[in-house]
C-alpha positions as CSV (number, residue, x, y, z in Angstrom):
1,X,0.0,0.0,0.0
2,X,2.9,2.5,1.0
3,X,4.6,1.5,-2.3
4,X,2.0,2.2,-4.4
5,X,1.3,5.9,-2.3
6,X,4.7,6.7,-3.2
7,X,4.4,5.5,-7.0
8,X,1.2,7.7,-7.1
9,X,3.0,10.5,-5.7
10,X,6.0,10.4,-7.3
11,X,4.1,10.2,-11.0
12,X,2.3,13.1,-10.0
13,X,5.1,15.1,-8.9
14,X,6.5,13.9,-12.4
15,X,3.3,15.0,-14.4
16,X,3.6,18.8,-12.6
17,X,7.5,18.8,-13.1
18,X,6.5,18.2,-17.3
19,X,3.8,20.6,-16.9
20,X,5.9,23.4,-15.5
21,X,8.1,23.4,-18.1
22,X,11.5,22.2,-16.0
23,X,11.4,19.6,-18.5
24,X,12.1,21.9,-21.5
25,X,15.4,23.2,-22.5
26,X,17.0,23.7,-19.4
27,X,19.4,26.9,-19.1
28,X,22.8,26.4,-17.6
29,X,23.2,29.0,-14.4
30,X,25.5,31.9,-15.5
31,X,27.9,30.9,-12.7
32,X,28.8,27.4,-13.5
33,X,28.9,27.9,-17.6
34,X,32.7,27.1,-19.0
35,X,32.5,30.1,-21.1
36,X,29.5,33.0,-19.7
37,X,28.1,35.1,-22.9
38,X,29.6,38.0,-23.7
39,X,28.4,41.3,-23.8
40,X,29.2,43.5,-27.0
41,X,32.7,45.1,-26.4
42,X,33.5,42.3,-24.3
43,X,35.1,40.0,-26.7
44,X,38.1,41.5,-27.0
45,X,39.0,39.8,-23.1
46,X,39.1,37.0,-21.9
47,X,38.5,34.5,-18.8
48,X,37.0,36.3,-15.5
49,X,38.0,40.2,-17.6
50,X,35.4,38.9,-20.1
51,X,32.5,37.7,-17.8
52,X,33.0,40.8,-15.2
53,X,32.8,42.9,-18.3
54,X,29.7,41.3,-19.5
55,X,28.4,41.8,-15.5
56,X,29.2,45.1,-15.4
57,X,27.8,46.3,-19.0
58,X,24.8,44.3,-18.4
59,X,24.0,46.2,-15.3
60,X,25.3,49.6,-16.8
61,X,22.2,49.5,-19.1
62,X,19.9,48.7,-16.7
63,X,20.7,51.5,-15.0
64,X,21.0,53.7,-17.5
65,X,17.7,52.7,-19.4
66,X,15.5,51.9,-16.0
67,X,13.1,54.8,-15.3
68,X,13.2,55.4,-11.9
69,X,10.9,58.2,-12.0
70,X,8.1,55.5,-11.8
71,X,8.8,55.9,-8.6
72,X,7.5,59.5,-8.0
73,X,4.6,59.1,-10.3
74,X,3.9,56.1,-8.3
75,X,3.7,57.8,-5.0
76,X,6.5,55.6,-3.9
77,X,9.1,55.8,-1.4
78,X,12.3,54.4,0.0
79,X,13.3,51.8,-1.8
80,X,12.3,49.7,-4.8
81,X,13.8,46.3,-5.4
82,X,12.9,44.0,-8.4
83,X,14.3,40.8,-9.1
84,X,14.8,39.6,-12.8
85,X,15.6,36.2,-13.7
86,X,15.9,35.4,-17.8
87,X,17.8,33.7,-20.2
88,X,20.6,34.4,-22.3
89,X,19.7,32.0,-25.1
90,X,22.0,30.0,-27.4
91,X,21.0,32.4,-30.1
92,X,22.3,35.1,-27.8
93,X,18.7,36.9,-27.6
94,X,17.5,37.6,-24.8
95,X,14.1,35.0,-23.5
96,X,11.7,34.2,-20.8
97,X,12.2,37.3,-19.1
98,X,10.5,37.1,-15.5
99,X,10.1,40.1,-13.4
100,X,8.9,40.1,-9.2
101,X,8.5,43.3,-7.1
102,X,7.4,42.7,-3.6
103,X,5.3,45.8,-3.5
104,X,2.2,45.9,-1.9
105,X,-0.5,47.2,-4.3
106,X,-1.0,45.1,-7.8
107,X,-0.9,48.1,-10.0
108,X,2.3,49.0,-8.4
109,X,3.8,46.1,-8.5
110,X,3.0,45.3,-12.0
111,X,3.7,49.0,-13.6
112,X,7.9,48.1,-11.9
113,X,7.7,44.5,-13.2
114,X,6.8,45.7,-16.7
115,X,9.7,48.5,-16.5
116,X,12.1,45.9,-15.6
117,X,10.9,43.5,-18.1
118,X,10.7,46.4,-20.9
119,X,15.0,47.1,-19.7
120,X,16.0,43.5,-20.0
121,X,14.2,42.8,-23.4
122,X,16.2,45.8,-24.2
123,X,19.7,44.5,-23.9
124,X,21.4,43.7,-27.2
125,X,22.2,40.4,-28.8
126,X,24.9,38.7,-27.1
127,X,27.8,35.7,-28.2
128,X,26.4,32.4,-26.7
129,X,27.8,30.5,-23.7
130,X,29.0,27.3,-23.8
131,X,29.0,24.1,-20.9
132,X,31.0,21.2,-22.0
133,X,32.3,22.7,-25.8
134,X,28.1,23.0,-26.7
135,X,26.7,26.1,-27.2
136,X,23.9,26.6,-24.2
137,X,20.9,29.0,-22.8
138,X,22.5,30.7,-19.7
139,X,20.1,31.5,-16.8
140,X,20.9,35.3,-15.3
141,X,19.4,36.8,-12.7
142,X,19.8,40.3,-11.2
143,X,18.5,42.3,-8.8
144,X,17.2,45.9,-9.6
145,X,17.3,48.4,-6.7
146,X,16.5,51.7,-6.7
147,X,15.7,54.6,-4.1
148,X,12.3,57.2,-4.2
149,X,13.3,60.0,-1.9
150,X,10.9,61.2,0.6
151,X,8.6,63.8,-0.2
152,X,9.6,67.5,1.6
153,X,6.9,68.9,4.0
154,X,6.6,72.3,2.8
155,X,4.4,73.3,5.6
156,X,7.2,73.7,8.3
């Protein structure tokens, strides 16, 4: 009886796995890949130069491109943080771009999650990684933080 529980279980667990997607062309993480994509102007390095040069112009255009004045004409303030997790196929173009704010209200948290989504679609074509001499999808993920300042009491 236990064993066939378990066999249940375990198919069903199987069926949600397929149904989720985890099934499909998995993406390598960006930290264990052989060879990490490279960003445009990147190619001329190499090793760790190449992939902290990719880092770095990767999150130079995010924030150079984010609009962070969502914030004010959100009412918002303090700090924002986004999390974006997408794929860096082996086409080099950018897929499956998933974006999560934690704010409170939906409207909110869906007008910064369609920002960040909007940036990362916006990053250029990149050269392909590579795990084991193949040409892979890399998995990236990066967090996007910015600040709303308070607004001044003019009253005082």
């Amino acid at each position: 009886m236990k064993n066939i529980k378990f066999k249940t279980l375990l198919s069903l667990f199987a069926f949600l796995i397929s149904l989720s997607g985890f099934s499909q062309d998995l993406a390598t993480p960006f930290a264990v890949a052989d060879k990490t994509p490279v960003y445009p102007g990147c190619k001329s390095l190499i090793g760790n130069d190449q992939k902290d040069c990719t880092v770095e112009r990767i999150t130079n255009h995010v924030n150079k491109n984010f609009n962070t004045a969502l914030g004010k004409e959100l009412n918002l303030t303090g700090r924002q943080r986004i999390v974006v997790k997408f794929v860096i196929g082996k086409d080099g173009e950018i897929r499956d771009v998933e974006s999560r704010s934690l704010a409170k209200e939906a409207d909110v948290r869906a007008s910064l999650q369609a920002e960040a989504t909007r940036v990362i679609n916006s990053l250029p074509k990149m050269q392909a990684g590579e795990f084991e001499g193949e040409k892979v999808a890399i998995a990236y993920a990066l967090p996007i933080e910015f600040a709303t300042p308070q607004k001044e009491n003019k009253n005082g």
